[in-house]
C-alpha positions in Angstrom: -53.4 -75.5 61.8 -56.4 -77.0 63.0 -59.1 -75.0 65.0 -61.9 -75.6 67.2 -64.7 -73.4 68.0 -66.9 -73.7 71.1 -69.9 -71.8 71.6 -73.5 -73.3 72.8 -75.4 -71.3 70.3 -75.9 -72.9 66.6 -75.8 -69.4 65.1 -73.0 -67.8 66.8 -71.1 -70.9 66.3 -72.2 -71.1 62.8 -70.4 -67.4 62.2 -66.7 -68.1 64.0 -66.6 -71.5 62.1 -67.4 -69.5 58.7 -64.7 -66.9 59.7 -62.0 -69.4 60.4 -62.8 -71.4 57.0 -62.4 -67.4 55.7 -58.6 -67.6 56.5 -58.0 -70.9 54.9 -57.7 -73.1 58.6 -60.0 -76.4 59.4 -61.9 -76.4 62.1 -64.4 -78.5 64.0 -67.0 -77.3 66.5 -68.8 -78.0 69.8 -71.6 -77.0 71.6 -70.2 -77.3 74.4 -67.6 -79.0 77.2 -68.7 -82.8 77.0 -67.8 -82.1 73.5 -64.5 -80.0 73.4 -63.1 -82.4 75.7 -63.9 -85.2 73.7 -62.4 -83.6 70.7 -59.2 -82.4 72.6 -58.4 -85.7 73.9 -58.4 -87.4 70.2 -57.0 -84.7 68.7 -56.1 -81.4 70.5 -56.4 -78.6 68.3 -53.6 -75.8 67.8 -56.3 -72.7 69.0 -60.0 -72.6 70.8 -62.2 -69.8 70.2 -64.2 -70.5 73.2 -67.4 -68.5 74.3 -67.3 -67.3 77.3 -70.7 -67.8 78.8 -72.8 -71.2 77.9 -75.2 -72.7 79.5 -73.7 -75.5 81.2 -70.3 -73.7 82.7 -68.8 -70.7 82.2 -65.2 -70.5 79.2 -63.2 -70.1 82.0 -64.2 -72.8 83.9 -63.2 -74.9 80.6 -60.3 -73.2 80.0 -59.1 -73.9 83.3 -59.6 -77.3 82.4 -57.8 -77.8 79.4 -54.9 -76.0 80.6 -54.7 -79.0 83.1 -54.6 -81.5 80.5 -51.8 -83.0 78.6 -51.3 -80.3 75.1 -53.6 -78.3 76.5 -51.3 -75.8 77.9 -49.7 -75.4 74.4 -52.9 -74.6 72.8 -54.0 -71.0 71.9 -56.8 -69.9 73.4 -59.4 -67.2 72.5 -62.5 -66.4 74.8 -65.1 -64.7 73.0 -67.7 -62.7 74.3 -70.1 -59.9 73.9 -69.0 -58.0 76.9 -65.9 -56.0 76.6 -65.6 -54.5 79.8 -61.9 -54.6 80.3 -62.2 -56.3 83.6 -63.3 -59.5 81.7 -60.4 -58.9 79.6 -58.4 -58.4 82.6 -59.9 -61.9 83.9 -59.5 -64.2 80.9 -55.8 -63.5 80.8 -55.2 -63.9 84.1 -56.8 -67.4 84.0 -54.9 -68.4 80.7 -56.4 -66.9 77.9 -53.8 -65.8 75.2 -56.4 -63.4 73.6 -59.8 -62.1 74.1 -62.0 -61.2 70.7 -65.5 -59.5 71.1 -69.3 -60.5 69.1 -70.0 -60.3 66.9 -67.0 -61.7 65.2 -65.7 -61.1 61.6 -63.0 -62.8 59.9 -61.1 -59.1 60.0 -61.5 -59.3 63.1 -60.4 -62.4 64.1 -57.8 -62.1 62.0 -56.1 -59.4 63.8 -56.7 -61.4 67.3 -54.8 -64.4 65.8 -52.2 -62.1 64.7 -52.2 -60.7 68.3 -51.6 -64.2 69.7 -48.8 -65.1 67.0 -51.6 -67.7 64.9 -51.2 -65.6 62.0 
């Protein structure tokens, strides 16, 4: 299963990618949607952990996105964000997301979101 985690900041990014590597799964990163695009359309990858708010666009907006292009509707998609309010929860489902995990992220953590989403 390969993985791709988007998040505009180094650190943060830095953290999910260590988490995912955690659970034994590859995964390549991007900073943000110039280069998740790029990496979708050579390869698309099997689940995004996608940050919601970067400094170019919003997740959503990307998300909306990739659910428009071709495999991108199969792939599993995570926004991650440090608000929890459950009407972003409410909002990133009902644009496509199939889960929703909060920061900071641990590899527990994420493990029982993948499990959530039927990843793990």
């Amino acid at each position: 299963m390969k993985f791709l985690v988007v998040d505009d900041i180094t650190f943060d990014r830095n953290i999910i990618e260590a988490c995912v590597k955690k659970l034994g799964f590859s995964v390549d990163s991007a900073a943000n949607g110039e280069e998740m695009f790029k990496i979708c359309q050579k390869n698309m990858p099997d689940c995004i952990i996608l940050d919601w708010e970067m400094g170019e666009t919003t997740g959503i907006a990307l998300l909306n996105k990739l659910r428009a292009m071709e495999g991108g509707e199969n792939t599993k998609v995570l926004i991650c964000t440090s608000n929890n309010h459950p009407s972003f929860i409410g909002h990133a489902h009902a644009q496509g997301a199939d889960g929703f995990v909060s920061k900071p992220i641990s590899s527990e953590k994420l493990a029982e979101k993948l499990r959530e989403i039927g990843v793990l």
